[in-house]
C-alpha positions in Angstrom: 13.1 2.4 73.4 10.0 4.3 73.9 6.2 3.2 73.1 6.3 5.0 69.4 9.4 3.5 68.5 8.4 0.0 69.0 5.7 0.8 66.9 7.3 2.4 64.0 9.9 -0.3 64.4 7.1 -2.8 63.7 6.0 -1.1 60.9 9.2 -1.1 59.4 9.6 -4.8 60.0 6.2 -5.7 58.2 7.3 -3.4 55.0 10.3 -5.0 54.7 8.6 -8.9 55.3 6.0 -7.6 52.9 8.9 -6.6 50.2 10.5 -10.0 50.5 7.5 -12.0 49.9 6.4 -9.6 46.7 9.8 -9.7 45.6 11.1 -13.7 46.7 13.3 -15.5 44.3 11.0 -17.3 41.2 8.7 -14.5 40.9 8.2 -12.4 37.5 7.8 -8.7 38.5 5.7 -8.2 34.3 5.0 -11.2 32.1 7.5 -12.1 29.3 7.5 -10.8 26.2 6.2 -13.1 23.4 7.3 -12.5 19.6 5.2 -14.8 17.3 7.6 -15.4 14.9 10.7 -14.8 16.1 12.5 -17.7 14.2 11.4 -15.5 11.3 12.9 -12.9 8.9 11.2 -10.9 6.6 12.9 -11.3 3.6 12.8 -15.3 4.2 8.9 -14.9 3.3 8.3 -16.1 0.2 4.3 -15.7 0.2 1.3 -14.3 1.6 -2.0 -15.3 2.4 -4.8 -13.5 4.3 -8.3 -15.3 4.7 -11.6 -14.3 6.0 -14.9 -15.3 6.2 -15.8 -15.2 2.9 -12.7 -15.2 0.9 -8.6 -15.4 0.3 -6.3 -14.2 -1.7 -2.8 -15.2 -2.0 0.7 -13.0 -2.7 3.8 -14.4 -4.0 7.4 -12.9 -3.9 9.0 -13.5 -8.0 11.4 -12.5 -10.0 10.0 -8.5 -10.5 8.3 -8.1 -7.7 4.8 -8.8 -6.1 1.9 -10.8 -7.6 -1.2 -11.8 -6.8 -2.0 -15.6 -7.3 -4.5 -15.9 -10.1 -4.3 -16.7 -13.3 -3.6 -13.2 -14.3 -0.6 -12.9 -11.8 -1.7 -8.9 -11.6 1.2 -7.1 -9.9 0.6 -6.3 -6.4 1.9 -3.5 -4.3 5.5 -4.0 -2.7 5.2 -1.7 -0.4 1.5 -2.5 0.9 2.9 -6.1 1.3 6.4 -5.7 2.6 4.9 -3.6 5.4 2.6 -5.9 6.6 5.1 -8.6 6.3 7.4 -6.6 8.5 4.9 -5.6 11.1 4.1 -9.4 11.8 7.8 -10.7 12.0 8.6 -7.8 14.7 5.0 -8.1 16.4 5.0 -8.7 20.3 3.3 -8.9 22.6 3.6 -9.3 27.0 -0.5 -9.3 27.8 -1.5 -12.9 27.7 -5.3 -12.9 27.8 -6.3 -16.5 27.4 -4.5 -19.8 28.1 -7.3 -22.4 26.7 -9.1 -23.0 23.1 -12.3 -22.2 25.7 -11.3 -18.9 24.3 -11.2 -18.9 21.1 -14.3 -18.3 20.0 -15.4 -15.6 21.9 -12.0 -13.3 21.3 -12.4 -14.3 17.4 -9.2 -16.4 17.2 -10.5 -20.1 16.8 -9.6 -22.3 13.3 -12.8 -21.8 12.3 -14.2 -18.7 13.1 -11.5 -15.4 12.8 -11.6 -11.8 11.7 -8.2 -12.5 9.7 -6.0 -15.3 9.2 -2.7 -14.4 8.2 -0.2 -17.4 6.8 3.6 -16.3 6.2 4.9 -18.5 3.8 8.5 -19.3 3.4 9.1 -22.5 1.1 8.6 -26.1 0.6 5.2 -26.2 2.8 6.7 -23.8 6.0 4.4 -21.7 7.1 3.4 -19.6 10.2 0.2 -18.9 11.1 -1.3 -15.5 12.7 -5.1 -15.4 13.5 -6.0 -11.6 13.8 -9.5 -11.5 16.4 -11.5 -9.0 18.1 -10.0 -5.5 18.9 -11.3 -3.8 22.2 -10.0 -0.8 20.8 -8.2 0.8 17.8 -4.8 0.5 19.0 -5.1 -3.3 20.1 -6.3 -6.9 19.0 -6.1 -10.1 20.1 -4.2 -12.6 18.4 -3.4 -16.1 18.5 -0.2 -18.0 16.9 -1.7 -21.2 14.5 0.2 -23.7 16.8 -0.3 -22.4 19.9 -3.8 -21.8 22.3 -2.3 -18.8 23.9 -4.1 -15.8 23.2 -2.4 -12.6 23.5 -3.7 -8.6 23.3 -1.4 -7.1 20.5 -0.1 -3.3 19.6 0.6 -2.0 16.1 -1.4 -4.1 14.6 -5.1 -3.5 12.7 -7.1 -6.1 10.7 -7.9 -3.8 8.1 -4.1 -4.0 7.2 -4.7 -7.7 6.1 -7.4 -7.8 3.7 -8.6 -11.1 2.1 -9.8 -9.4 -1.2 -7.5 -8.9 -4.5 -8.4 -5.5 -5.3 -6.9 -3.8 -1.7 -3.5 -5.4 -3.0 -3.3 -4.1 -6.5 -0.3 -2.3 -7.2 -2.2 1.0 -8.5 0.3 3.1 -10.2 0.2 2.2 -13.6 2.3 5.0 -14.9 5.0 5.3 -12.0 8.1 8.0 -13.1 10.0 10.9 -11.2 9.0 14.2 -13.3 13.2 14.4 -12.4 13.4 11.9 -14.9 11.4 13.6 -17.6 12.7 14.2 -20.7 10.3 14.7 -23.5 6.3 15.0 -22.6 3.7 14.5 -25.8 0.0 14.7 -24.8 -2.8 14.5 -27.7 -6.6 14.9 -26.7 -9.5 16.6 -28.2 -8.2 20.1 -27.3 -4.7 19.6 -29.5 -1.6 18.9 -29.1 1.0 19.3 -25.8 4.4 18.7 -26.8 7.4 19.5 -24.3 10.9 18.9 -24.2 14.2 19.5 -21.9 16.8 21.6 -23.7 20.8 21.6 -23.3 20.5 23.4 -20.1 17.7 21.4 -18.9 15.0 24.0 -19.4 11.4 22.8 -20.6 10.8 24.3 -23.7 7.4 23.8 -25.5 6.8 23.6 -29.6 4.5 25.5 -31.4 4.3 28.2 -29.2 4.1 31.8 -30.4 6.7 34.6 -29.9 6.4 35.9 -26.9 4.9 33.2 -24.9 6.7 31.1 -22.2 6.3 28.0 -19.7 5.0 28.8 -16.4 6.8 27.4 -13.9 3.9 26.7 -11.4 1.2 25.1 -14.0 4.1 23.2 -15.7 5.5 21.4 -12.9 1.3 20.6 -12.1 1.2 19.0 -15.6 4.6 17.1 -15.2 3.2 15.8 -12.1 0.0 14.6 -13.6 1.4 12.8 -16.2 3.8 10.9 -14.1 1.9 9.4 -11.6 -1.5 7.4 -13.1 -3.2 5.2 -11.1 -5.9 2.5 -12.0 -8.4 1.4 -10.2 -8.8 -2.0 -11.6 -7.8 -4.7 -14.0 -9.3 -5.8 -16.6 -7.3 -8.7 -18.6 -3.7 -9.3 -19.8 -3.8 -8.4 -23.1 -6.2 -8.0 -25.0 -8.3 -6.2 -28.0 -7.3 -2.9 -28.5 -11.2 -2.5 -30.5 -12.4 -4.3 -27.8 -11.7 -0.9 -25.0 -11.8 1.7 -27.5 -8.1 2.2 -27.7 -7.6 2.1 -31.5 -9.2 5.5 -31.4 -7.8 6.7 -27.9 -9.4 10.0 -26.7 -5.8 10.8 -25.6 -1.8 9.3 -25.8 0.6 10.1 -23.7 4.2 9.3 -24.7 6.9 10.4 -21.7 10.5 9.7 -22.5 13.0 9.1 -19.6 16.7 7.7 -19.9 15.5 3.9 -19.9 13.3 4.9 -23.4 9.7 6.2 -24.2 6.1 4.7 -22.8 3.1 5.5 -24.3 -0.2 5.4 -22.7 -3.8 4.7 -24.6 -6.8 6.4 -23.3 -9.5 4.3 -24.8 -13.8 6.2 -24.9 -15.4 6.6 -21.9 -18.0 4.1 -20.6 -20.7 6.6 -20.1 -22.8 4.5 -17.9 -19.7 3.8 -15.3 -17.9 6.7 -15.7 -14.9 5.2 -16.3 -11.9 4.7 -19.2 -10.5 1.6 -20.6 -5.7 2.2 -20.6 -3.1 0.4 -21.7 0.3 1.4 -21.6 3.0 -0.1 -23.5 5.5 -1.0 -20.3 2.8 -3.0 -19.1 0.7 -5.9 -20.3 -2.6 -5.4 -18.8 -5.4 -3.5 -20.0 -6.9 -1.4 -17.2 -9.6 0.7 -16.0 -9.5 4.2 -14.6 -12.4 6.2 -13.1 -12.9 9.9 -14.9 -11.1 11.9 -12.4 -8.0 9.6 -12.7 -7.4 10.3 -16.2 -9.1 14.1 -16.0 -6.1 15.7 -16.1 -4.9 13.8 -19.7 -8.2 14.5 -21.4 -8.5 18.0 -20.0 -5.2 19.5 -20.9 -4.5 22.2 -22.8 -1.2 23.7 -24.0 -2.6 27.5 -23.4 -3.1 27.0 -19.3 0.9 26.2 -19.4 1.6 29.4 -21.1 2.3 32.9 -20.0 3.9 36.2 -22.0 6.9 36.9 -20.8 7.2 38.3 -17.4 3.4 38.3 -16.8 0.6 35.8 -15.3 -0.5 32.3 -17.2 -2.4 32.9 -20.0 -5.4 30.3 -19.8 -6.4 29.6 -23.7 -10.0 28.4 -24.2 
């Protein structure tokens, strides 16, 4: 064997010597993966509660649905909620930043000073326990299990998605059909009187509408949409006087008619100083409050802008 064999025969040798000790039995090639709660399921979780700083509010799982611990049980949104439920059963996480409570503090995970603390609650006093700390970036945070001092750096996960305040869980939409569903559409405001209904075949046919004059399709499927969907943006009691909000003498009522019966929506006078109108509908027992562009399309409506003559553009009545 000549001189530049030896040597790439030794370099061989030290490659493979090199492999073994990298690669030697007992050693982890990546860290293991660590899933917080993975003795949990998500529709075990009975309850939610997310604390900050400042404040808490707690979610609870009945009968109907969502709602938010106070003494107004307002509903709360099942979707918002069941997300974030879901998110922190399936979290994981293989980056194990800290080992010691040394850390806590400075990666915003200790007891007693967090961005988020996130308890899952699932009956007769179990509970697991998520602290949500500092994020170095938008698409990561640390984290810290309640009964553990590990710390990890999590994916998929943002504190903003576990808010301690009531209002970011409200379930919004206070009026919540399919226009599908629709079956008879009355709408009075200051401009008249909108009054719709599905014929035989289905078709939308309008009353009190002169000869000549059809629905246009695209304005009339605008206008079913409207009136299907209303969101609120807050509550204001269970209950309550209709005097009290201005809705014995509603600027506007709405009654839509599905299969499962009719629902009529109050539209009580504007608070002129907030900008904002006092509701209540009759499938629901809170009184609520809408800014003006939520309820615009109700007090702005007019049966002309859902007309057309036959075979020509909608006709826009002023």
């Amino acid at each position: 064997m000549n001189r530049a064999n030896k040597i790439l025969a030794l370099l061989l040798a030290a490659q493979l010597a090199l492999l073994a000790y990298v690669y030697r039995p007992g050693q982890e090639s990546a860290p293991p993966k660590m899933q917080f709660f993975s003795d949990v399921q998500a529709d075990q979780v009975t309850g939610l509660t997310v604390a900050d700083a400042k404040q808490a509010v707690t979610i609870d799982k009945e009968t109907n649905g969502w709602v938010i611990d106070s003494p107004q049980h307002y509903p709360a949104d099942k979707g918002k909620v069941e997300k974030l439920i879901k998110k922190l059963v399936d979290l994981t996480s293989s980056r194990l930043v800290a080992r010691t409570r040394a850390s806590h503090r400075r990666l915003k995970v200790a007891d007693d000073d967090f961005n988020r603390k996130v308890t899952l609650h699932l009956g007769k006093g179990d509970d697991r326990v998520l602290l949500l700390g500092s994020a170095p970036n938008y698409k990561t945070i640390h984290v810290r299990r309640g009964d553990d001092d590990k710390v990890y750096l999590a994916k998929g996960l943002a504190d903003w998605e576990a808010q301690a305040d009531q209002h970011s869980w409200f379930d919004t939409n206070y009026v919540d059909v399919k226009p599908d569903d629709l079956l008879q559409v009355t709408l009075t405001n200051s401009h008249g009187r909108i009054a719709l209904q599905r014929d035989k075949d289905k078709k939308w046919q309008a009353t009190g509408v002169g000869p000549g004059m059809v629905l246009a399709d695209e304005p009339l499927t605008d206008f079913l949409n409207r009136v299907s969907l209303i969101q609120l943006d807050s509550f204001l009691e269970r209950g309550g006087d209709e005097k009290k909000y201005g809705l014995d003498k509603p600027v506007a009522t709405l009654q839509i008619t599905t299969a499962s019966g009719t629902i009529t929506l109050k539209v009580g006078e504007e608070n002129a100083i907030k900008e904002e109108y006092a509701m209540k509908s009759s499938d629901s027992p809170f009184v609520v409050r809408a800014n003006g562009y939520q309820v615009k399309g109700l007090l702005d409506a007019k049966l002309g802008e859902l007309l057309k003559q036959a075979d020509q553009k909608p006709v826009d009545q002023k």
